[in-house]
PyMOL Python script that loads the backbone (N, CA, C, O; Angstrom):
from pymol import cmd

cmd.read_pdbstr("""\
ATOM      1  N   UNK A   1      74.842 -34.814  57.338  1.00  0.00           N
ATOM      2  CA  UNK A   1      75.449 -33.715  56.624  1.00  0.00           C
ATOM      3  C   UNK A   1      75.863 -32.607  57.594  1.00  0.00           C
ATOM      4  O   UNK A   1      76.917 -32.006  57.383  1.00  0.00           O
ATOM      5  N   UNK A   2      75.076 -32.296  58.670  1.00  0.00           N
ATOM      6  CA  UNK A   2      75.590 -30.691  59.540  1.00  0.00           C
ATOM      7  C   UNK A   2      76.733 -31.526  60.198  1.00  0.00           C
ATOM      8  O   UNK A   2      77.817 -30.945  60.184  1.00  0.00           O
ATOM      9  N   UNK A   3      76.725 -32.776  60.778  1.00  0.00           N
ATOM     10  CA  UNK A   3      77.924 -32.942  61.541  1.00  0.00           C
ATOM     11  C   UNK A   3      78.969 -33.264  60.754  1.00  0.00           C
ATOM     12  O   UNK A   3      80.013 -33.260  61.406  1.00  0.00           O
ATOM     13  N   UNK A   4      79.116 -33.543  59.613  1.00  0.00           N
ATOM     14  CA  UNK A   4      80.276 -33.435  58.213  1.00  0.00           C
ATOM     15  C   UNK A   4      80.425 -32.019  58.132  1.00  0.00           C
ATOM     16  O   UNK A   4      81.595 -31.645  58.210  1.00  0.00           O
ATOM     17  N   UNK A   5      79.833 -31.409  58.038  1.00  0.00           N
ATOM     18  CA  UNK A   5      80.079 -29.561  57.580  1.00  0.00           C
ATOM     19  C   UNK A   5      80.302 -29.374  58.957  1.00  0.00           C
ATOM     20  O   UNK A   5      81.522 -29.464  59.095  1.00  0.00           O
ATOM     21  N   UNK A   6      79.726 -29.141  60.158  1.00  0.00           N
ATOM     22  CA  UNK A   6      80.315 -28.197  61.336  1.00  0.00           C
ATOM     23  C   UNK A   6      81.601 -29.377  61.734  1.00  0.00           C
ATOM     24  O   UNK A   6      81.959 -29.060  62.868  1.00  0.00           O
ATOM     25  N   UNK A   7      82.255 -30.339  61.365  1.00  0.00           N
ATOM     26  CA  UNK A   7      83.280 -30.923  61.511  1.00  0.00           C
ATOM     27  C   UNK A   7      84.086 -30.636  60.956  1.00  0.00           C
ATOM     28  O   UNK A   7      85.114 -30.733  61.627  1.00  0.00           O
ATOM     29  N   UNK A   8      84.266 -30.258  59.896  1.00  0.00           N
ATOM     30  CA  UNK A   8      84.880 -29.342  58.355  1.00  0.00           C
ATOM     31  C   UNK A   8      85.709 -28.554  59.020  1.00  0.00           C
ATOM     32  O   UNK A   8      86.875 -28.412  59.388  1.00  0.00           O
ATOM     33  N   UNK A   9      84.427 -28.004  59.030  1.00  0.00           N
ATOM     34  CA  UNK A   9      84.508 -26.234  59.231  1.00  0.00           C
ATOM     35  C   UNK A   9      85.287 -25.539  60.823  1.00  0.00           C
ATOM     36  O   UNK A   9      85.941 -24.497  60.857  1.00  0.00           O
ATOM     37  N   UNK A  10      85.007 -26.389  61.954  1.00  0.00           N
ATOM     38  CA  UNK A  10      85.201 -26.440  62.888  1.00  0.00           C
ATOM     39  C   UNK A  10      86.898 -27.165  63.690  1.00  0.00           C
ATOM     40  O   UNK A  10      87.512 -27.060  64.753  1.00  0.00           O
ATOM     41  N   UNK A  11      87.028 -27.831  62.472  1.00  0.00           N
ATOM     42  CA  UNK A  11      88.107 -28.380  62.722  1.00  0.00           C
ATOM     43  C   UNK A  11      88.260 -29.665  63.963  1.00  0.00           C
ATOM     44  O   UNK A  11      89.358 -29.952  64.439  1.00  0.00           O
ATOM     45  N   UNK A  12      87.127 -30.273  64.327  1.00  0.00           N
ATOM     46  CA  UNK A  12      86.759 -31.020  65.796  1.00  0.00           C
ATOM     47  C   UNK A  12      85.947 -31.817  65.271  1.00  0.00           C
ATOM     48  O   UNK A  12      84.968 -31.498  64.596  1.00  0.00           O
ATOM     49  N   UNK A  13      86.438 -33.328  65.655  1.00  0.00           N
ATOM     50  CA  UNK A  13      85.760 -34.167  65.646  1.00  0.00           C
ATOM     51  C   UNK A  13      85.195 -34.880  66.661  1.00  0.00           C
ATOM     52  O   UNK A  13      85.787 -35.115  67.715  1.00  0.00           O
ATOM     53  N   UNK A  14      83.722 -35.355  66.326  1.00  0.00           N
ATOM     54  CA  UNK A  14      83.354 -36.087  67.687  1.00  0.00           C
ATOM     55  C   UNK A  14      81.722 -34.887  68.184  1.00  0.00           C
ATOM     56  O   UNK A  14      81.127 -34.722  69.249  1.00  0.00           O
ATOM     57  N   UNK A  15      81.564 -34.393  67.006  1.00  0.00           N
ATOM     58  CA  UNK A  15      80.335 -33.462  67.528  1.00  0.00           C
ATOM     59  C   UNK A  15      79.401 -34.311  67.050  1.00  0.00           C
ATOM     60  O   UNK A  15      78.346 -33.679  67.112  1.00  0.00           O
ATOM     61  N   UNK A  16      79.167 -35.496  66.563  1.00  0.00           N
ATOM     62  CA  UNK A  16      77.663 -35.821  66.807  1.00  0.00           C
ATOM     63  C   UNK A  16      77.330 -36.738  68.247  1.00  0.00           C
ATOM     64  O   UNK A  16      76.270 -37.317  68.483  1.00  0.00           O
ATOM     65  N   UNK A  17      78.705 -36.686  69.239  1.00  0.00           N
ATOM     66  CA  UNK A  17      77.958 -37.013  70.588  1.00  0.00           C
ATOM     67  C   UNK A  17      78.082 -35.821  71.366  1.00  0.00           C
ATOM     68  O   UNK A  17      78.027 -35.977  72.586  1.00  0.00           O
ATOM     69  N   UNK A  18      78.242 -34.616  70.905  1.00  0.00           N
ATOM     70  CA  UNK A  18      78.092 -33.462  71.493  1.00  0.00           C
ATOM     71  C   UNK A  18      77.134 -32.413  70.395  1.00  0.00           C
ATOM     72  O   UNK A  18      77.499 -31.292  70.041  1.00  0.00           O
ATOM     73  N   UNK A  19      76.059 -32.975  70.048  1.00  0.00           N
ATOM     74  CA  UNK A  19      75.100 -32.482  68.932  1.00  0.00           C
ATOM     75  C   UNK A  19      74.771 -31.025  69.472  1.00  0.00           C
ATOM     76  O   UNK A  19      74.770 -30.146  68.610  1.00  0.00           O
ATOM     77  N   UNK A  20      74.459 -30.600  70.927  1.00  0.00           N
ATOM     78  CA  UNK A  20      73.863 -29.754  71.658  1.00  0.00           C
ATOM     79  C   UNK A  20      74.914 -28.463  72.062  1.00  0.00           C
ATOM     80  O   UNK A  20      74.610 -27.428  72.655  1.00  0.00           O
ATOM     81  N   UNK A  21      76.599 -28.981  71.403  1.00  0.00           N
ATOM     82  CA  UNK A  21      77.339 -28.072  71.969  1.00  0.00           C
ATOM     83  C   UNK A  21      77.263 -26.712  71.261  1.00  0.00           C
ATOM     84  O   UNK A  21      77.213 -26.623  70.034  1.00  0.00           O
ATOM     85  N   UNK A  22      77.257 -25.793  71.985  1.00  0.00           N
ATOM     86  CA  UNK A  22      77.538 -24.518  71.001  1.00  0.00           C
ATOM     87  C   UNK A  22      78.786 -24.280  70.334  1.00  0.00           C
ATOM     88  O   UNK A  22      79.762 -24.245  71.083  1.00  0.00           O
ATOM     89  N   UNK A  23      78.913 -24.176  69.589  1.00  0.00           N
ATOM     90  CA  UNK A  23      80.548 -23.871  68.653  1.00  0.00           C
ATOM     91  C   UNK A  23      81.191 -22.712  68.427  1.00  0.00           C
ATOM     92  O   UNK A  23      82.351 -22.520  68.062  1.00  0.00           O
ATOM     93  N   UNK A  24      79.888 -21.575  68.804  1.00  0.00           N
ATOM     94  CA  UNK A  24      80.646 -20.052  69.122  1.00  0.00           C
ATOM     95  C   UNK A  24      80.972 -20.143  70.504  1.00  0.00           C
ATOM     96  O   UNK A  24      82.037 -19.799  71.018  1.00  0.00           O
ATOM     97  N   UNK A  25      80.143 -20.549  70.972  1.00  0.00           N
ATOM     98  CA  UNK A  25      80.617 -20.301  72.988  1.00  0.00           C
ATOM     99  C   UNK A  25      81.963 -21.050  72.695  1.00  0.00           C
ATOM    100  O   UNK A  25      83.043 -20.461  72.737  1.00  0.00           O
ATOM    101  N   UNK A  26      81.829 -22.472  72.375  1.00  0.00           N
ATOM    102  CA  UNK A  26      83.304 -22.967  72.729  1.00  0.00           C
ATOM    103  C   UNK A  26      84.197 -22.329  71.683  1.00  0.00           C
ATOM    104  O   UNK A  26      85.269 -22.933  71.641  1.00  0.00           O
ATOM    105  N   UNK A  27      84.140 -21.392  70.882  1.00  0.00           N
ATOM    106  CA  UNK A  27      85.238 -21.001  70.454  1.00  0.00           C
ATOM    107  C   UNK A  27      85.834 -21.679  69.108  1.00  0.00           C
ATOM    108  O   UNK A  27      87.012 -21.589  68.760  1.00  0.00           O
ATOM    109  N   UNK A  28      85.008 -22.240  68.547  1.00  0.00           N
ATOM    110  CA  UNK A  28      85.084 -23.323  67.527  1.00  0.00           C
ATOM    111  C   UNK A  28      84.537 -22.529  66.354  1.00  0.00           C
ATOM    112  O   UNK A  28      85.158 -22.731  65.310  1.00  0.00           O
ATOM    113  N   UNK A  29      83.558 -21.702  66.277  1.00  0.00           N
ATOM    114  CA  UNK A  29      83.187 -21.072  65.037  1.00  0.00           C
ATOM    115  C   UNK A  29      83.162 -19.668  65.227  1.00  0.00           C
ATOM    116  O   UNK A  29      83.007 -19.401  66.419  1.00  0.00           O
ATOM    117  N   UNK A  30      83.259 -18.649  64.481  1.00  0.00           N
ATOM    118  CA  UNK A  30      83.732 -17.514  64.532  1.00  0.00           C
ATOM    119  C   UNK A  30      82.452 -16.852  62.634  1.00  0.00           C
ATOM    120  O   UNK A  30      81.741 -17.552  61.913  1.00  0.00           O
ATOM    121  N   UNK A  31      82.640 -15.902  62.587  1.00  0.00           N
ATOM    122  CA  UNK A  31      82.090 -15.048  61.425  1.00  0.00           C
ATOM    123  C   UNK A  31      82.452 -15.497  60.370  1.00  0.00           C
ATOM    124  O   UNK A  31      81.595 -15.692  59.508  1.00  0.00           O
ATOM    125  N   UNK A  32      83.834 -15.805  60.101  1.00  0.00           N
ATOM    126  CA  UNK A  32      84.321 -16.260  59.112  1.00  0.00           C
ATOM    127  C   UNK A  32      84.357 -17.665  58.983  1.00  0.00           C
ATOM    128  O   UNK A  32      85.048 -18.169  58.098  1.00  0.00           O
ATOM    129  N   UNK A  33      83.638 -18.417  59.829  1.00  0.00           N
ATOM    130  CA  UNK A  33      83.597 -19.941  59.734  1.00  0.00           C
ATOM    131  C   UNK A  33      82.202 -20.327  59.310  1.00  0.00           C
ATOM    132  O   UNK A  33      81.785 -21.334  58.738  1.00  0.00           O
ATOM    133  N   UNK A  34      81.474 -19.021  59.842  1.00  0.00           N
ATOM    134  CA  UNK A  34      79.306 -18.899  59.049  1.00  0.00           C
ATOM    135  C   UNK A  34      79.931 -18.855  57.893  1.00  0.00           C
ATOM    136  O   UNK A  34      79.168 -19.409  57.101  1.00  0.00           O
ATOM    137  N   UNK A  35      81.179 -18.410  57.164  1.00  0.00           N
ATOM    138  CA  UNK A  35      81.014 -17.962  55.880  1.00  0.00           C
ATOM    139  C   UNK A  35      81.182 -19.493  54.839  1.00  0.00           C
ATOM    140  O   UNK A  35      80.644 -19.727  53.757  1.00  0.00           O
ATOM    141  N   UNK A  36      81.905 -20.152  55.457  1.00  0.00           N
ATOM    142  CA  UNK A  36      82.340 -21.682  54.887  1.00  0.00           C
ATOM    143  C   UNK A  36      81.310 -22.894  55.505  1.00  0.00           C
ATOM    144  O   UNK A  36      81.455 -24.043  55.087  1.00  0.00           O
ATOM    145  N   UNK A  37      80.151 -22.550  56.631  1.00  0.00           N
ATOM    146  CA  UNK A  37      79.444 -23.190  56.456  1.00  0.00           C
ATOM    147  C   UNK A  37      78.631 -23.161  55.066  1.00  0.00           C
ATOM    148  O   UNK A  37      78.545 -23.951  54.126  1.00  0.00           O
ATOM    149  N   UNK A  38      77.986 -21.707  55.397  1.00  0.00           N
ATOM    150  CA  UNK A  38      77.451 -21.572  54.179  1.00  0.00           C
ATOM    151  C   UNK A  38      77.678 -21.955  52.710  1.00  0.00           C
ATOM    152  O   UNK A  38      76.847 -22.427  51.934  1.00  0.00           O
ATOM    153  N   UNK A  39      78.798 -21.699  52.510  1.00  0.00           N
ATOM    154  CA  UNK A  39      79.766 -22.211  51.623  1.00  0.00           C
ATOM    155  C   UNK A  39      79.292 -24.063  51.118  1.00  0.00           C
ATOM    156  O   UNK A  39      78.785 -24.506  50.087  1.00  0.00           O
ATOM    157  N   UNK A  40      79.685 -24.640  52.213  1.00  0.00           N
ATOM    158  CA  UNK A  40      79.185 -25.964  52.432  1.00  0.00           C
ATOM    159  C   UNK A  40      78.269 -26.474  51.996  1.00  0.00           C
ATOM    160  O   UNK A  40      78.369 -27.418  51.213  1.00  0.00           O
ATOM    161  N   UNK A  41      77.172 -25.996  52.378  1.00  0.00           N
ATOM    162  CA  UNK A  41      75.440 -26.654  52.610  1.00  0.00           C
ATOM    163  C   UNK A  41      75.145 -25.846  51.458  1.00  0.00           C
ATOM    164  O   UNK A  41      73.937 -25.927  51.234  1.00  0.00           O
ATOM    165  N   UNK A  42      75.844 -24.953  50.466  1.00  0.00           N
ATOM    166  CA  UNK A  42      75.182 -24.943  48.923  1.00  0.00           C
ATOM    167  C   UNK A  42      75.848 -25.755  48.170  1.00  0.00           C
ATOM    168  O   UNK A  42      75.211 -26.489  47.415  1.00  0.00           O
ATOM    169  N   UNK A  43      76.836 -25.797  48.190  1.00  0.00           N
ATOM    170  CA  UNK A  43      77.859 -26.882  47.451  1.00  0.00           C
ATOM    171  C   UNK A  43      77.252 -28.222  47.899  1.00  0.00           C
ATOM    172  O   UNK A  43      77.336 -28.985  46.937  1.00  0.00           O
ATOM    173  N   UNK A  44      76.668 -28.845  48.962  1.00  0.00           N
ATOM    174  CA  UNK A  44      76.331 -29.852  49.214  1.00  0.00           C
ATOM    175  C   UNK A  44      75.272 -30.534  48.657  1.00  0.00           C
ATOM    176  O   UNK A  44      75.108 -31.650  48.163  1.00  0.00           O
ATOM    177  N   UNK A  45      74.320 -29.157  48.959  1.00  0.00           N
ATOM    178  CA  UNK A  45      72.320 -29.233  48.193  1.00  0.00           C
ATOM    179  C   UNK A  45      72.173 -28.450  46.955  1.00  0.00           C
ATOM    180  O   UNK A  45      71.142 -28.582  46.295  1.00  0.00           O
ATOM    181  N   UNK A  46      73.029 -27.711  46.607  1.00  0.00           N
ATOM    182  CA  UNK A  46      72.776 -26.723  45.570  1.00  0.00           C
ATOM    183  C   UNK A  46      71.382 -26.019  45.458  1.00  0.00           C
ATOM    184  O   UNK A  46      70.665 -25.859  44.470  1.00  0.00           O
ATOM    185  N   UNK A  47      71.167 -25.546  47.115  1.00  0.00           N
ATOM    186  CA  UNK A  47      70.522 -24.344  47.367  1.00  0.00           C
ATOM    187  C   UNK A  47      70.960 -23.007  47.491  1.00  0.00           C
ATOM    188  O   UNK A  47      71.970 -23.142  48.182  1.00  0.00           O
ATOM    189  N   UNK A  48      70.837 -21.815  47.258  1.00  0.00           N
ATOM    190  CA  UNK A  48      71.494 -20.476  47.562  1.00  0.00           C
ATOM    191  C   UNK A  48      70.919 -20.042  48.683  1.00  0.00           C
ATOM    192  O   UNK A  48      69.696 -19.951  48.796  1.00  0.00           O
ATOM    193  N   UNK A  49      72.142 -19.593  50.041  1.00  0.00           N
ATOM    194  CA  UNK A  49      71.382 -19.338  50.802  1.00  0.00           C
ATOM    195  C   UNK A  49      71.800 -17.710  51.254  1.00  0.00           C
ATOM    196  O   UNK A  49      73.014 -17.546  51.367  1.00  0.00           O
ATOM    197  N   UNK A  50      70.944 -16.499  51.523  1.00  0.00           N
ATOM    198  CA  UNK A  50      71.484 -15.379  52.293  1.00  0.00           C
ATOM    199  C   UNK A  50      71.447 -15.194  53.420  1.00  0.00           C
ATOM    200  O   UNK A  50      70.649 -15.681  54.221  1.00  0.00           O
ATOM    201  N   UNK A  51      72.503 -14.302  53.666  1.00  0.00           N
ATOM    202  CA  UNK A  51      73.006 -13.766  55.416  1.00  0.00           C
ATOM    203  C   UNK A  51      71.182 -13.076  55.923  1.00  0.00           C
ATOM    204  O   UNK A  51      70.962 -12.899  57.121  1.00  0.00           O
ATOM    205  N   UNK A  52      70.293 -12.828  55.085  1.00  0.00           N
ATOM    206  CA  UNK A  52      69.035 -13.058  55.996  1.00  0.00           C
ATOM    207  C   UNK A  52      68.101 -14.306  56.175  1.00  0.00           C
ATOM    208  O   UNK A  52      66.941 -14.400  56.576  1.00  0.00           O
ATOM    209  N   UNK A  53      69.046 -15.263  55.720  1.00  0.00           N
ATOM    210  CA  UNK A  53      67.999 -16.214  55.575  1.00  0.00           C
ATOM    211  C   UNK A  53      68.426 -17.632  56.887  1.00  0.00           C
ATOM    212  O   UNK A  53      68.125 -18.817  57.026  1.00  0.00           O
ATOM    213  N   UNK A  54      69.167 -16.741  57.530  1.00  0.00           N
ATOM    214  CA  UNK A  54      69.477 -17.608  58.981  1.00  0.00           C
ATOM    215  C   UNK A  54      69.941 -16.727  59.869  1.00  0.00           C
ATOM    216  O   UNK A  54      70.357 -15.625  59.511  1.00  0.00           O
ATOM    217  N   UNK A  55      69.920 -17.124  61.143  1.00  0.00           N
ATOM    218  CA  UNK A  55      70.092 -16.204  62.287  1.00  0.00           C
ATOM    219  C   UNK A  55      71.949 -17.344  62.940  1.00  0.00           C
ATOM    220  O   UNK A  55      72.154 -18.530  62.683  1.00  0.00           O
ATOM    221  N   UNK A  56      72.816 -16.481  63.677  1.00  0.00           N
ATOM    222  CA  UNK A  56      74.043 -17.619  64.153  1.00  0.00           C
ATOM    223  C   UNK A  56      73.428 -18.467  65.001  1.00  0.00           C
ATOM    224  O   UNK A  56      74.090 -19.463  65.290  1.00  0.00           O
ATOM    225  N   UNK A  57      72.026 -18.338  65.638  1.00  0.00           N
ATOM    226  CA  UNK A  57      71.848 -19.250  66.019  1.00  0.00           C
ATOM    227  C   UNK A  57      71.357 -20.689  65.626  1.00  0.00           C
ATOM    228  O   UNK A  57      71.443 -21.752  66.242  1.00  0.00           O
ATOM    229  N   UNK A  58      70.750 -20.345  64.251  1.00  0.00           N
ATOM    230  CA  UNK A  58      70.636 -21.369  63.462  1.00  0.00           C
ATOM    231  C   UNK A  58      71.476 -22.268  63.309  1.00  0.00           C
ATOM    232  O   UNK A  58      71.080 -23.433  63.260  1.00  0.00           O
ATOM    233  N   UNK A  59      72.947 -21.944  63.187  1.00  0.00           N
ATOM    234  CA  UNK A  59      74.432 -22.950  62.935  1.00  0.00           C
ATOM    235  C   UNK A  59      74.711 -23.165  63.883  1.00  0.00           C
ATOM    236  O   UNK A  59      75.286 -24.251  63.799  1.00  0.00           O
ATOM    237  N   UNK A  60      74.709 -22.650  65.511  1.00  0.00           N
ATOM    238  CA  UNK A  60      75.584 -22.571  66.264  1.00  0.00           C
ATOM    239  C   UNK A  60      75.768 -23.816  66.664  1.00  0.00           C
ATOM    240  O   UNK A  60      76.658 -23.823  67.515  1.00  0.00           O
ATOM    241  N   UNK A  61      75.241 -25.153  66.401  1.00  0.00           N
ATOM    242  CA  UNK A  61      75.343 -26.767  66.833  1.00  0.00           C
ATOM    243  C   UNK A  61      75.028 -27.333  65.739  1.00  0.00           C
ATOM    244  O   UNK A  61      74.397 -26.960  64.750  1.00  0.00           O
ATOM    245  N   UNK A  62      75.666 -28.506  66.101  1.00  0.00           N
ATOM    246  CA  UNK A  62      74.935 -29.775  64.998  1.00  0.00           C
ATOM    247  C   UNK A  62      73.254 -29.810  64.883  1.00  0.00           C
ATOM    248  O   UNK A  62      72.578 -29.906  63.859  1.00  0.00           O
ATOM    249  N   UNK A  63      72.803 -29.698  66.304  1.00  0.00           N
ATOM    250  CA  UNK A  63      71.510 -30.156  66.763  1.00  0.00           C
ATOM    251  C   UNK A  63      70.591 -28.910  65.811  1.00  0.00           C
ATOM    252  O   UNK A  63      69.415 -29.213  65.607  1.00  0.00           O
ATOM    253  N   UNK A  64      71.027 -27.676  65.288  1.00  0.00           N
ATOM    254  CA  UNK A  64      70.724 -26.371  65.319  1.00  0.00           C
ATOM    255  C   UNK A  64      70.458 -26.253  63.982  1.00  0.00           C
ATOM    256  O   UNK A  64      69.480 -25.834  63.363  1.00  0.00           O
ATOM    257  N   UNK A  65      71.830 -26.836  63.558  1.00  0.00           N
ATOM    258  CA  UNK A  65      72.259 -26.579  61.802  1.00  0.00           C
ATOM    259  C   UNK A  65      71.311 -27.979  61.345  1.00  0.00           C
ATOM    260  O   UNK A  65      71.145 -27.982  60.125  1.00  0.00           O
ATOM    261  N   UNK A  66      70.688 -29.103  62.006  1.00  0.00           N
ATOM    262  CA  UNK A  66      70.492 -29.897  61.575  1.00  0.00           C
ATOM    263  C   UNK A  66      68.662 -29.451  61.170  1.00  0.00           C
ATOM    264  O   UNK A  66      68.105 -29.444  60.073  1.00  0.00           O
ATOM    265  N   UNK A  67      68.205 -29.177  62.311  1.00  0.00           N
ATOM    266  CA  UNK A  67      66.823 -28.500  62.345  1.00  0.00           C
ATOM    267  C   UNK A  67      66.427 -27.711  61.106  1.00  0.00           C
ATOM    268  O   UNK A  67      65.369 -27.705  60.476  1.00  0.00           O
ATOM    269  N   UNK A  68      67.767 -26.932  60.898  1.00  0.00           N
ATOM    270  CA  UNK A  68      67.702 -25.691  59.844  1.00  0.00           C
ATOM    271  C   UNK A  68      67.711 -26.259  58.607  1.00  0.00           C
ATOM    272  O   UNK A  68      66.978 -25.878  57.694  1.00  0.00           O
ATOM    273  N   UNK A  69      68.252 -26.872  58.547  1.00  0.00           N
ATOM    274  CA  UNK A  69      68.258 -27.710  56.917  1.00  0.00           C
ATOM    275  C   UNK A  69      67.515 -28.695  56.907  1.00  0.00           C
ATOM    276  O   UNK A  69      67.821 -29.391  55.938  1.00  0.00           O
ATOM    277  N   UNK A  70      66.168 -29.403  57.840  1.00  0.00           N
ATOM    278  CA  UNK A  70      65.390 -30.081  57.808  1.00  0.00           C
ATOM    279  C   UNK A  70      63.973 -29.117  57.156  1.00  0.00           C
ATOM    280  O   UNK A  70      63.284 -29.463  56.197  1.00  0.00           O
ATOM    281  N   UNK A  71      63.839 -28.147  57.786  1.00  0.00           N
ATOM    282  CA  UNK A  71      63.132 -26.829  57.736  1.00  0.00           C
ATOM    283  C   UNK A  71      63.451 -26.526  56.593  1.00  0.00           C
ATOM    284  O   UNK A  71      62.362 -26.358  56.044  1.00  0.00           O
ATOM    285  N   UNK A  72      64.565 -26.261  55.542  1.00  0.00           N
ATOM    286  CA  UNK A  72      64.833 -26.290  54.606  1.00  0.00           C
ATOM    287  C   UNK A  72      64.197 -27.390  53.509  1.00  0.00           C
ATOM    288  O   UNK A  72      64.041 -27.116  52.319  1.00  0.00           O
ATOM    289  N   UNK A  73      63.998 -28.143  53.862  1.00  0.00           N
ATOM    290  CA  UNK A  73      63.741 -29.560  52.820  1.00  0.00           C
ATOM    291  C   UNK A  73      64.630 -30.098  52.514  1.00  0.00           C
ATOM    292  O   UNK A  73      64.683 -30.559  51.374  1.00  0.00           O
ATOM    293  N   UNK A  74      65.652 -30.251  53.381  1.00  0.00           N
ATOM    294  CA  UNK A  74      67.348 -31.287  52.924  1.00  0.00           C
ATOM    295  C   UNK A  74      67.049 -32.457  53.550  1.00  0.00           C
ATOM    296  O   UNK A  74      66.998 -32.785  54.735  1.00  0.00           O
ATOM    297  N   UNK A  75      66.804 -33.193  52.207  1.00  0.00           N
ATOM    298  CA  UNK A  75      66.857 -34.976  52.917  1.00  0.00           C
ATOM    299  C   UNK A  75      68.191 -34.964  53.996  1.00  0.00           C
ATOM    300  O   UNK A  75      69.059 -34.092  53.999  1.00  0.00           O
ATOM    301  N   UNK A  76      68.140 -36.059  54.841  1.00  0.00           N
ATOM    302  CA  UNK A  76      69.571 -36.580  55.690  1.00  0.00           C
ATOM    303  C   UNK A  76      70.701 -35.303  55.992  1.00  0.00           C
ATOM    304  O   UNK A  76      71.906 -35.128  55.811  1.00  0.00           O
ATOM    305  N   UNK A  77      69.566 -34.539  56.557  1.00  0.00           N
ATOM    306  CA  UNK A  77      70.319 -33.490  57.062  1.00  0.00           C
ATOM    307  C   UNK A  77      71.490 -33.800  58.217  1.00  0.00           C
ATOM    308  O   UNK A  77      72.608 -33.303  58.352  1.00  0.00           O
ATOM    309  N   UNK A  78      70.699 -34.950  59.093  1.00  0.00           N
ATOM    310  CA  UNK A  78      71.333 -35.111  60.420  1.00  0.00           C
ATOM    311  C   UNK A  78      72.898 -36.034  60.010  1.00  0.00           C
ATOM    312  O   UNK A  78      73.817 -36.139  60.822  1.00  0.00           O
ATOM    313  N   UNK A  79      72.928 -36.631  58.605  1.00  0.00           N
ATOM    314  CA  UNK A  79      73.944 -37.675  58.397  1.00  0.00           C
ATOM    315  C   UNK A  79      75.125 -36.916  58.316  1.00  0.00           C
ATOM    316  O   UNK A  79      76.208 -37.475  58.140  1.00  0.00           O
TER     317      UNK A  79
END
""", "prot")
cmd.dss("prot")
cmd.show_as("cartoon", "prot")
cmd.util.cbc("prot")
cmd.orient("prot")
């Protein structure tokens, strides 16, 4: 699921052999792209989530966003 959503969202494919990349450093996610993750991963799990209830570093990778929604209780986070 994070590498379907930060693929989405990111517009780049090919991040689950770059699980570790950052997506703000490379320029791939921006403020308004946290907003359509988010977007995502409630529409996906139909959890509600708030702007305190993750840090950008939480999203900033597959490897990151995947952790976070494991920590969450989202079955097949990593799919």
């Amino acid at each position: 699921m994070a590498v379907e959503i930060l693929e989405q969202v990111s517009e780049m494919e090919g991040l689950s052999e770059n699980s570790d990349l950052d997506l703000f450093e490379a320029g791939l996610l921006d403020s308004l792209a946290v907003i359509s993750v988010i977007v995502q991963i409630e529409a996906r799990t139909g959890i509600r989530l708030q702007p305190t209830d993750f840090k950008r570093d939480d999203i900033a990778s597959v490897e990151k966003l995947t952790k976070f929604l494991e920590n969450r209780g989202i079955k097949d986070a990593s799919l």
